[in-house]
N, C-alpha and C positions, 0 to 999 in steps of 0.2 A: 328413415324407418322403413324397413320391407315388411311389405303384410303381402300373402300370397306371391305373386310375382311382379308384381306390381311396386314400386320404390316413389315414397312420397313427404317431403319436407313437414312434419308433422307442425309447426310453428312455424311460422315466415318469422315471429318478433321476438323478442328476448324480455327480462327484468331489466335489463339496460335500458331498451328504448321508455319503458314507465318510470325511472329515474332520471331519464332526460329530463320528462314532463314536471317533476317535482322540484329539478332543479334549475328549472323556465320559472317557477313560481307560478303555473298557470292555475289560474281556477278549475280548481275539482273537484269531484263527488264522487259515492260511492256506493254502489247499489248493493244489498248484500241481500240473501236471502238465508235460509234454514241452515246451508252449510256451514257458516260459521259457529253455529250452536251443535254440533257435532266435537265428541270425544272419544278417543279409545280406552282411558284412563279415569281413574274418577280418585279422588283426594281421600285418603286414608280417614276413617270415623265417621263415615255417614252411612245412613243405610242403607243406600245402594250397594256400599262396598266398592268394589274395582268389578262387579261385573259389568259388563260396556251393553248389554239390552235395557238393564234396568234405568237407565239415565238418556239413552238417543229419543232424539225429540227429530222427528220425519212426518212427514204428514200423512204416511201412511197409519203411523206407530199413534201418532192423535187420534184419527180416524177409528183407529180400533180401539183404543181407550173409551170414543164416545159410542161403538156399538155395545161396548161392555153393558155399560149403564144404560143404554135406551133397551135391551134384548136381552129377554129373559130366555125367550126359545132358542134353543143350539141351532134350529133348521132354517129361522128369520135370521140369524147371525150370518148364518152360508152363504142365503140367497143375497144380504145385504155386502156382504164383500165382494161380490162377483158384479157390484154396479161401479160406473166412472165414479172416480174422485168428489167429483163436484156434486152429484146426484146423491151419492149416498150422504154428504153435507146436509144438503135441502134435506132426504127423509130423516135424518140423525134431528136436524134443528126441529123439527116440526114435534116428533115426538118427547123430545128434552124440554120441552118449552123456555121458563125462566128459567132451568138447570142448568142451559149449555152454555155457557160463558161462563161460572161459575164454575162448572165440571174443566173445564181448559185452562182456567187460569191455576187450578191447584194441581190439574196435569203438569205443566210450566214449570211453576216457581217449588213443585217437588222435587224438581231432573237438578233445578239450576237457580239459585238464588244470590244475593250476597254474599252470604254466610261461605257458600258453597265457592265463588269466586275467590273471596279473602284468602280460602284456603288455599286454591288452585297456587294463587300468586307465590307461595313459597317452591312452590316447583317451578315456577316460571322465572323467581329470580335465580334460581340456584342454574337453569340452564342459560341464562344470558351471563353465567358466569365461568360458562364451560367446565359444570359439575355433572349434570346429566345431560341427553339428547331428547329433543325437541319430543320426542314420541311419547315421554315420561309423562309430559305438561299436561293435565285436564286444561281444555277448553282453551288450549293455545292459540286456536285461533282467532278469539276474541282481542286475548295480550298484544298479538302482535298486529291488529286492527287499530286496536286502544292505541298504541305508542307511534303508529305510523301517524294517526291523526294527531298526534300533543307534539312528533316532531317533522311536522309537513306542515309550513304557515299555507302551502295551497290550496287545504283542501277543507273546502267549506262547508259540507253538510254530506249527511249520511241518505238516503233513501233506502228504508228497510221496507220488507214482505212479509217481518215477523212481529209478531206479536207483544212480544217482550219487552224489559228493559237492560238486557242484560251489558249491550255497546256502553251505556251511559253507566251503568253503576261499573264497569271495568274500568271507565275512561277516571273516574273517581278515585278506587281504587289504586290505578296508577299515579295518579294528583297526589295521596294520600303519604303515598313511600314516596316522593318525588329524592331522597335522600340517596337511596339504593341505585340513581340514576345520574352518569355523571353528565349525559348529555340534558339541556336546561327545556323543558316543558312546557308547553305554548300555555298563557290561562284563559282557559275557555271553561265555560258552565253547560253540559250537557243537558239538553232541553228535547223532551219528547213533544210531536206535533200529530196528531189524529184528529181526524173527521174537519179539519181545518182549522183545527184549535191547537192553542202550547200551555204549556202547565204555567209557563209564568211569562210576564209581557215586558218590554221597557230595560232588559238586561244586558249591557253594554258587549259582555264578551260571552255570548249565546251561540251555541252552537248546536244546531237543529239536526235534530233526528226526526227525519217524516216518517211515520209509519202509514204507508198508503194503502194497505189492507185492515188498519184498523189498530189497535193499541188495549192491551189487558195491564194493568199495573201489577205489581206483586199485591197480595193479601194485607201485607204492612205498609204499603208505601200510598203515593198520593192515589186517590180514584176520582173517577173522570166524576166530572157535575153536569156535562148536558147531557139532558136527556135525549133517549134515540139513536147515543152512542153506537157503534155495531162493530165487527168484521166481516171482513171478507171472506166466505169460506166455503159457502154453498154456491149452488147454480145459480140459482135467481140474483145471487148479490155478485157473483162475475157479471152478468150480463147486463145486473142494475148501473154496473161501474164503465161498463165497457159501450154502452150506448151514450152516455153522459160524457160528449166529450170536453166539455168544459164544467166538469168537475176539479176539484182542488189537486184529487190523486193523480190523473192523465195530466193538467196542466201542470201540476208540479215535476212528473219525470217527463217528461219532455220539453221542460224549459233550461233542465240542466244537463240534458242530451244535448239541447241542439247550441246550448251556449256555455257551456264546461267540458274538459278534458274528464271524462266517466271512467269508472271503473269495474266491472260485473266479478263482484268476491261471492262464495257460495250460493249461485244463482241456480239453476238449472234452465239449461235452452231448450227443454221439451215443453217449457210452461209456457198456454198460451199468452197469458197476458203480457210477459217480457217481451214476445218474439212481436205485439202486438206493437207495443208502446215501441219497439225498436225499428219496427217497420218506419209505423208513422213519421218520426223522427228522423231518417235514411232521408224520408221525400223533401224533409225540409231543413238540409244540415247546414251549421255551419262547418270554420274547419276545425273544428276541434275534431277530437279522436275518441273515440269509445273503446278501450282494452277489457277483455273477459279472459280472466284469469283462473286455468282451471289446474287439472294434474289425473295424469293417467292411474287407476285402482292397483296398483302392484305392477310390479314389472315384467311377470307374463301372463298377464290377464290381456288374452291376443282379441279378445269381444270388448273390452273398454277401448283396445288400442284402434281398433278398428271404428268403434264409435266415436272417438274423437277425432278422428280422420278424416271421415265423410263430413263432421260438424264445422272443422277447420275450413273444410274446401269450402262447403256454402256460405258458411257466415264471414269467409273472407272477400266472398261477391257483393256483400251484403254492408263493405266499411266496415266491419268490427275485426281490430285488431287480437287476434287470438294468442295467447301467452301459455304453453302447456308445458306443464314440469313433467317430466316421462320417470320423474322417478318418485311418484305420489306425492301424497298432501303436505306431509312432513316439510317433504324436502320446497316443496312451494315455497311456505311459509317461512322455513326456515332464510331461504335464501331473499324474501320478500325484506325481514327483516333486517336481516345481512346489510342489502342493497338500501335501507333507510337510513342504515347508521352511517355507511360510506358518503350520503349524500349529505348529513347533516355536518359531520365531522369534515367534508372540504368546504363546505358551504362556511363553516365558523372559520376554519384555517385561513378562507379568504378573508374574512369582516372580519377576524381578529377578536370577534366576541365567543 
């Protein structure tokens, strides 16, 4: 890729080398953050409609959801977006009191629920069937998250940053039509884990989703029973997490850093705590491999290309295997999925099953 004058290997790695890893059978994980709950499309008869502002779930697009309701004044509203991230969290919680977790989770399971997935899925099988193109899919890239895990026996647990359930009711989902799928689907029971706890114990084929900023259930589904529950979301509760190093959420990603082949799906490496826990982990690796899998905003968007460029050079100093699709998210995903069917499909050809 030439950016200015300058000519520079935008990827040292490919999808091939993360399908070596899958067909090593090595233990793996997968860290995912906000980007996966991201769509351009949204499923005919809801009321969001197909506009794509009404449904994006960003922590910006939260953020301002919860100034709605904390700020009545137009001029407190201005002053409160022109603070960091984390800070205008602390003033939002302070002022919402018992409202604000309540206020987020009907944020949430508004954009993106069950109901809403169920639907998704008739667009997502009609394009694993080469009827439309991957861009059609709402919320594609959860399906193609969902199926990588039911057909990848190596990959053992998820480590999310999001709130939700939505990894676990897709993973369902796809259990559910397993008929519409000729390749055979591993049986695992998707299980959420917060604050150090899991909704159910003693379940043979458990497959854990950590949510290590915290866990909101939908309004219909199970809610949490210990008391003191919380997220991650303000200042004080970065900082609460980030001094505690032998906490559940640090020791948990970084026990699957430094002893699983990792995977970083809609992460963002501007966050500090990722670059945190990745650090840490760097000083004490094993040899497993950590790949972060991103994809450049459009194809002359010359400010994304560039930003991904500089991020490649550093985080390749840094042991992380960087994997960049130059031709957006679509075609990421698309070809992520691609590359799991080719791995399952030789994988069976060999065993015969």
């Amino acid at each position: 890729m030439a950016v200015g004058h300058e000519t520079y290997a935008l990827s040292l790695y490919s999808m091939d080398d993360f399908i070596h890893e899958l067909e090593d059978e090595k233990a793996m994980a997968f860290f995912v953050g906000t980007g996966i709950d991201m769509t351009n499309v949204y499923p005919e008869g809801f009321p969001q409609g197909r506009d794509v502002k009404a449904h994006q779930m960003t922590w910006k697009q939260l953020l301002e959801e919860l100034i709605c309701h904390a700020c009545v004044n137009i001029e407190e509203r201005r002053i409160l977006t022109e603070y960091a991230s984390d800070l205008q969290a602390a003033v939002l919680k302070q002022k919402l009191g018992s409202s604000y977790i309540p206020i987020i989770q009907s944020w949430l399971y508004s954009r993106c629920n069950r109901r809403v997935l169920e639907a998704s899925y008739v667009y997502y099988d009609r394009y694993r069937k080469g009827e439309i193109p991957i861009t059609e899919v709402p919320f594609y890239s959860q399906f193609v998250l969902g199926e990588t895990i039911l057909l990848s026996r190596g990959i053992r647990a998820v480590v999310s940053q999001n709130y939700n359930n939505f990894i676990s009711d897709t993973i369902s989902i796809l259990q559910e039509r397993q008929s519409d799928q000729p390749r055979k689907y591993r049986d695992i029971k998707a299980i959420e884990v917060y604050d150090g706890w899991r909704e159910e114990k003693y379940v043979d084929n458990a497959f854990l989703i950590y949510h290590v900023h915290g866990y909101i259930p939908s309004p219909s589904g199970f809610q949490p029973k210990k008391e003191g529950s919380h997220i991650v979301l303000s200042q004080e509760e970065f900082y609460e997490m980030s001094k505690d190093v032998f906490s559940w959420q640090n020791s948990t990603q970084i026990h699957f850093l430094t002893h699983h082949t990792c995977v970083l799906l809609g992460l963002s490496l501007n966050d500090l705590t990722t670059l945190r826990v990745l650090r840490h982990a760097n000083l004490d690796r094993s040899s497993e491999k950590v790949y972060g899998l991103m994809a450049i905003a459009g194809k002359n968007n010359t400010a994304d290309q560039i930003d991904k460029q500089m991020k490649c050079r550093y985080f390749q100093t840094q042991h992380l295997h960087m994997i960049v699709e130059e031709d957006g998210y679509p075609a990421l995903y698309d070809k992520m999925l691609n590359s799991v069917y080719t791995h399952y499909d030789r994988h069976r050809d060999k065993s015969g099953k």
